[in-house]
N, CA and C of each residue as an Amber inpcrd file, in Angstrom:
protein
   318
  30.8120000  52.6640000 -73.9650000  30.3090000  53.4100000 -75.1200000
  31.2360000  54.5830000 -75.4700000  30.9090000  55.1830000 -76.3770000
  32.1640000  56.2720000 -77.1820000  31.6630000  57.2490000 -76.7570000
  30.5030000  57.6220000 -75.6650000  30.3240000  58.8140000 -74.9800000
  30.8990000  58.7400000 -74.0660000  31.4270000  57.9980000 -73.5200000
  31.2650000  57.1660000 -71.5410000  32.7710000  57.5690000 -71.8640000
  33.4350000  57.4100000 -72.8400000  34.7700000  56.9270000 -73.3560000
  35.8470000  58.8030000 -73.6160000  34.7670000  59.7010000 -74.3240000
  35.0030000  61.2950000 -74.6020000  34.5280000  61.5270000 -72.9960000
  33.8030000  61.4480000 -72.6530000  33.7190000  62.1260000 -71.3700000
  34.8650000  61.9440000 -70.0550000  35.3970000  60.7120000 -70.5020000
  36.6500000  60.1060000 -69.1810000  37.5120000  61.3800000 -70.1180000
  37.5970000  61.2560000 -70.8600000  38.9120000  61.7450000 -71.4710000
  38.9120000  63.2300000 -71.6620000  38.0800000  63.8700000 -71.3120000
  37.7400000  65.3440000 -71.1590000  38.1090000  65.5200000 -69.2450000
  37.2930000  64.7830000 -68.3930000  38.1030000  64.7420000 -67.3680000
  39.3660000  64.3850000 -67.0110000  39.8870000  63.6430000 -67.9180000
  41.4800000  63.3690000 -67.2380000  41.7050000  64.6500000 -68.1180000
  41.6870000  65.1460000 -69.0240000  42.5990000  66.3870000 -69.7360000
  42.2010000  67.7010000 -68.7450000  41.4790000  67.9130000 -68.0480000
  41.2970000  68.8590000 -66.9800000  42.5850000  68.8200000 -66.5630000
  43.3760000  69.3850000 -66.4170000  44.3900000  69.6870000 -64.9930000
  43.9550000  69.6270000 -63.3740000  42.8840000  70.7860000 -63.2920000
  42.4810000  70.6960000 -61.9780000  41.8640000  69.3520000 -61.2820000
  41.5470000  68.5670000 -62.4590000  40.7270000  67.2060000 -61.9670000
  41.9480000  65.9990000 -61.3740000  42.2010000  65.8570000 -60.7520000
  43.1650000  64.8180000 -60.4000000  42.6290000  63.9000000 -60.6820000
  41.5760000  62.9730000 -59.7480000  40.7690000  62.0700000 -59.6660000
  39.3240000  61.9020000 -59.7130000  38.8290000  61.0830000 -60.6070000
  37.5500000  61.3050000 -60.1750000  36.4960000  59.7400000 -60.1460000
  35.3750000  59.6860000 -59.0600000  34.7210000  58.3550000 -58.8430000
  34.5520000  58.0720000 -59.8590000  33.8640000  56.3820000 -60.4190000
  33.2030000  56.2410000 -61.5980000  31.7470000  56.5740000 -61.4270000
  31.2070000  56.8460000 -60.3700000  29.6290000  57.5300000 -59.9560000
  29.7320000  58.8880000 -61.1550000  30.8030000  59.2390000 -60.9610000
  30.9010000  61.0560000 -61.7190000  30.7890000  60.9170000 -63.2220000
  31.2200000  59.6970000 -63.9920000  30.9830000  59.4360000 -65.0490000
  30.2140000  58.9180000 -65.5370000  29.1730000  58.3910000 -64.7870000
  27.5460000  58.0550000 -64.9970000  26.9390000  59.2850000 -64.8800000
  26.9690000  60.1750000 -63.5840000  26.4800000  61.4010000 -63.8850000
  26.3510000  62.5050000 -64.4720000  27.9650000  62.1080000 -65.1350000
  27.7610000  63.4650000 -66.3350000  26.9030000  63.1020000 -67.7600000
  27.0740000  61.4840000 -67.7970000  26.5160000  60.3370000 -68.8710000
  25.3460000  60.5430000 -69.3070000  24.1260000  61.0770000 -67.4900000
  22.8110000  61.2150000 -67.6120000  22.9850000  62.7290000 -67.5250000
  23.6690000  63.6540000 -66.9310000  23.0350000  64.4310000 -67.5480000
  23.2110000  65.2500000 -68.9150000  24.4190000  64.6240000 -69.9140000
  24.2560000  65.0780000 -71.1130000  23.1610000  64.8450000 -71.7150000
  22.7710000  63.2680000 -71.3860000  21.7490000  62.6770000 -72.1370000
  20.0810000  63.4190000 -71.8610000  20.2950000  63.7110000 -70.8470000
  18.9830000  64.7780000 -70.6090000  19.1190000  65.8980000 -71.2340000
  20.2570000  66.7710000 -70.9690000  20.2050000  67.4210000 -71.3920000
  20.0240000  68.0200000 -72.9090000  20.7980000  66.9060000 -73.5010000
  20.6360000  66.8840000 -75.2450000  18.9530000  66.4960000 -75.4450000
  18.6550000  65.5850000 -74.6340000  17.3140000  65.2650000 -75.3280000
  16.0460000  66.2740000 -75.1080000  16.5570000  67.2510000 -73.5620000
  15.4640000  68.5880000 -73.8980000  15.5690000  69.6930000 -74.5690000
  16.7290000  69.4230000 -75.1940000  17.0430000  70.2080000 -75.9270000
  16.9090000  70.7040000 -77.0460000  16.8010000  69.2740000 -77.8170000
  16.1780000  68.6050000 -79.3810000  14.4250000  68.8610000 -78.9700000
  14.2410000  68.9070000 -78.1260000  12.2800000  68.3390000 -77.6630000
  11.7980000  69.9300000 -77.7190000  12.8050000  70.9540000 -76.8950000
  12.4040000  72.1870000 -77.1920000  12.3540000  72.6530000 -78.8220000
  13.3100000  72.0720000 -79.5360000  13.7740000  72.7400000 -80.6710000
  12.9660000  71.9300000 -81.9450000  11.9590000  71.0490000 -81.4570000
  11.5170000  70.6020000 -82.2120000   9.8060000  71.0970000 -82.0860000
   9.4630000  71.7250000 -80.8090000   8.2950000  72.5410000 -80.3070000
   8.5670000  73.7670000 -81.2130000   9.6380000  74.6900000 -81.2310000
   9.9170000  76.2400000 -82.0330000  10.0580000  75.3010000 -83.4720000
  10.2920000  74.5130000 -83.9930000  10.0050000  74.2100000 -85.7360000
   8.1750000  73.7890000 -85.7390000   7.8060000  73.3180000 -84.6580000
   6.1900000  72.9560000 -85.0410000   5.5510000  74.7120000 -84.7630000
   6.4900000  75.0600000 -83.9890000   5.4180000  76.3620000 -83.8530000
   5.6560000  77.1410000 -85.1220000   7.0930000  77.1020000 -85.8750000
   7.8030000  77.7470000 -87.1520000   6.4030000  77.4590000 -88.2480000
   5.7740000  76.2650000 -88.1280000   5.2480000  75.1050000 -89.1440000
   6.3900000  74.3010000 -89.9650000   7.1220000  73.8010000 -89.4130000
   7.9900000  73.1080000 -90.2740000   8.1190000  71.9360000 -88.9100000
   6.6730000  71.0410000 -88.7090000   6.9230000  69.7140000 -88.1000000
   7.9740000  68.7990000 -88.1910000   8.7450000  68.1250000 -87.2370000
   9.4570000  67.1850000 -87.6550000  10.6900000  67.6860000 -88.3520000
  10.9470000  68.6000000 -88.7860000  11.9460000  69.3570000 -89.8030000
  12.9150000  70.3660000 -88.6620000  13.7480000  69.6180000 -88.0430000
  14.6460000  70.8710000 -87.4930000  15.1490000  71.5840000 -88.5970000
  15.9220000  72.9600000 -87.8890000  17.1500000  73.2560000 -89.0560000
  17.9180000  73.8440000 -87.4780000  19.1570000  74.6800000 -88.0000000
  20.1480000  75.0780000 -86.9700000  19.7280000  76.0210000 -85.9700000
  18.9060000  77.0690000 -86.4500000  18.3150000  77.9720000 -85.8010000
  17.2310000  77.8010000 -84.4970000  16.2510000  76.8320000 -84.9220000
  15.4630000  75.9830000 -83.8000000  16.4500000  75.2540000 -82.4920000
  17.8890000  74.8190000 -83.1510000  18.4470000  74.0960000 -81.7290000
  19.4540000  75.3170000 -81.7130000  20.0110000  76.3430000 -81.9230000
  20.6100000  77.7090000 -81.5420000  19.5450000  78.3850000 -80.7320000
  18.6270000  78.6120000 -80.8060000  17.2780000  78.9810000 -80.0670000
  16.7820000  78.3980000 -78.4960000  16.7710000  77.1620000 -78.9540000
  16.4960000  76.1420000 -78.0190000  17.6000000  75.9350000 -76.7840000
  18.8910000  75.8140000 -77.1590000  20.1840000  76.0630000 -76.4680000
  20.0700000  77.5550000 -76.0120000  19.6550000  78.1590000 -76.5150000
  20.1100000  80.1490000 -75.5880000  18.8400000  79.8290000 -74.7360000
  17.6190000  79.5420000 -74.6950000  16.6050000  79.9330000 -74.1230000
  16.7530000  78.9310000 -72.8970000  17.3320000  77.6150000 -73.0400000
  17.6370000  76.9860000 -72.0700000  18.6820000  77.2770000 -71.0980000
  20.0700000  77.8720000 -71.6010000  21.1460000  78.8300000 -70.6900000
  20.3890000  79.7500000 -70.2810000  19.5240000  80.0520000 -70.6260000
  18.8730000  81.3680000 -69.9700000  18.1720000  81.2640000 -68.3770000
  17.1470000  79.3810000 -68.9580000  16.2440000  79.7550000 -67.9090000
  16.9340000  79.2990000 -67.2860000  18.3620000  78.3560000 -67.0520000
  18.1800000  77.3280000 -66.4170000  19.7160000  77.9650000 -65.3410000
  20.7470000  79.1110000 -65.9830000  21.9110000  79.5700000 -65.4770000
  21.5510000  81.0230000 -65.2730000  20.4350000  82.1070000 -65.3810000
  20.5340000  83.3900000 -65.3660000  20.3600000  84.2740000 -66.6310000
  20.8930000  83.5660000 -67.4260000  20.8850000  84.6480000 -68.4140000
  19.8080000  84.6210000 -69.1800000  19.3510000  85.4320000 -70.6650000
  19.1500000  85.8670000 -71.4390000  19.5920000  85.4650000 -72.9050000
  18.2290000  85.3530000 -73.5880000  18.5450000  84.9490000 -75.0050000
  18.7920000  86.4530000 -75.9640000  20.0750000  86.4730000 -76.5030000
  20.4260000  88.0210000 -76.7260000  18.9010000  88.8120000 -77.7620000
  19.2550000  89.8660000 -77.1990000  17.9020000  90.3480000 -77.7160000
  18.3780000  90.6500000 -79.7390000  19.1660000  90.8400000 -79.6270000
  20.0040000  91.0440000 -81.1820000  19.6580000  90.0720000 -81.8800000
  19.7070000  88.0800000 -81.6920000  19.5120000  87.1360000 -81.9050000
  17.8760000  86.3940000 -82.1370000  16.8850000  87.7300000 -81.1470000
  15.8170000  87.4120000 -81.4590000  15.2180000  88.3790000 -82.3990000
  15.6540000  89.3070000 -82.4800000  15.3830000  90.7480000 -83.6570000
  15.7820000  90.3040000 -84.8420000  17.0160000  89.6110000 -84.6170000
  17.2990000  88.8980000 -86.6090000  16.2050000  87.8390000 -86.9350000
  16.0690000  86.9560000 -85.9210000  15.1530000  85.8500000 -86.2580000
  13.4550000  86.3140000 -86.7360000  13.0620000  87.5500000 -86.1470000
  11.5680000  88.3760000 -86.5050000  11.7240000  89.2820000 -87.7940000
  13.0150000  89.7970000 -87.7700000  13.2660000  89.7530000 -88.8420000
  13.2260000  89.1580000 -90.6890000  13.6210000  87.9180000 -89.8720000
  13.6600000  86.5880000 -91.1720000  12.0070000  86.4580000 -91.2380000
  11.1550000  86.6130000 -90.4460000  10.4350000  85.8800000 -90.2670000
   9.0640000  87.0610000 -90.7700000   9.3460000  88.2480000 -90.0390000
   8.5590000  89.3220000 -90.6730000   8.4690000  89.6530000 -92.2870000
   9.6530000  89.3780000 -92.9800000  10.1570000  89.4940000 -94.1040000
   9.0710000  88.8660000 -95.6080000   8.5940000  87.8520000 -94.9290000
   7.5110000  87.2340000 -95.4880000   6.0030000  88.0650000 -95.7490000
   5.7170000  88.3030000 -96.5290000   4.6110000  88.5850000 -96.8010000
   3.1000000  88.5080000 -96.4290000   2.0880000  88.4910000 -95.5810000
   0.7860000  87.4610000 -94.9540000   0.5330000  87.5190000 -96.2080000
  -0.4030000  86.1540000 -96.6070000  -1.5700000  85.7820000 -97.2290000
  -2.2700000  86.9240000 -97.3560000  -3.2510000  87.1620000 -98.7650000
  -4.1610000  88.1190000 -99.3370000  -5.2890000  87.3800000 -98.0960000
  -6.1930000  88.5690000 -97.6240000  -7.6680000  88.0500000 -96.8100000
  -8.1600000  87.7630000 -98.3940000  -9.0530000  86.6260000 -98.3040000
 -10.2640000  86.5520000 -99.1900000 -11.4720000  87.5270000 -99.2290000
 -11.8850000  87.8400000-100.4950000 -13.2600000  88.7610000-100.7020000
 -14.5910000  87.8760000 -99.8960000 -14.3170000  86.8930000 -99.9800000
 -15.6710000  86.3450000 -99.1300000 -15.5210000  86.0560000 -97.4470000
 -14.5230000  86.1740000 -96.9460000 -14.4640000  86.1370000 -95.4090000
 -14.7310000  86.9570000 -94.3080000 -15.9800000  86.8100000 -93.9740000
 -17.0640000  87.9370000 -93.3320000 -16.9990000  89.4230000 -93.6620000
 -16.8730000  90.1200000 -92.3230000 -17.1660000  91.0220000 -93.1350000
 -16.3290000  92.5700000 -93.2690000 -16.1460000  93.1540000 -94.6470000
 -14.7780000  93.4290000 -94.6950000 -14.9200000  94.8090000 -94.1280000
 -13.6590000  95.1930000 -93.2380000 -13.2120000  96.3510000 -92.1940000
 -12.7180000  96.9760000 -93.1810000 -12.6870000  98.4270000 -93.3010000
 -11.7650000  99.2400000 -93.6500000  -9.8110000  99.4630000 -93.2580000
């Protein structure tokens, strides 16, 4: 396959890699493939939570990718990156309450 195929060829362009089993190229095989696919699965949870089901855009898998380096290597999703996004998102207006929905607070 044309993954199986970029991935040999990213290891031979290593320098430090001299040699490597064909076990190592199944394993990197599965874990891109995991990895891409929890990746999309997270980023498709932050667009249903957005309300935009089914509808990625770039920001949901930019999101999804930092929060996963985060939990999964140490770090942190930059706090700058989540202040723009509440930002975008605060920016919006709420809905008027209705005059008939119980009962109204000062």
């Amino acid at each position: 396959p044309p993954t199986a195929r970029a991935i040999a060829l990213l290891l031979a362009s290593t320098p430090t890699v001299q040699d490597a089993q064909p076990a190592v190229l199944h394993q990197l095989l599965e874990f891109s493939h995991r990895y891409t696919a929890q990746v999309l699965s997270d980023a498709l949870v932050y667009a249903e939570h957005a309300g935009r089901a089914n509808k990625l855009e770039m920001d949901d898998v930019t999101l999804a990718v930092q929060a996963r380096v985060g939990w999964e290597f140490g770090g942190r999703v930059p706090k700058e990156y989540i202040l723009s996004l509440a930002t975008q998102t605060n920016a919006q207006p709420l809905p008027p309450v209705p005059e008939v929905f119980g009962v109204r607070l000062p």
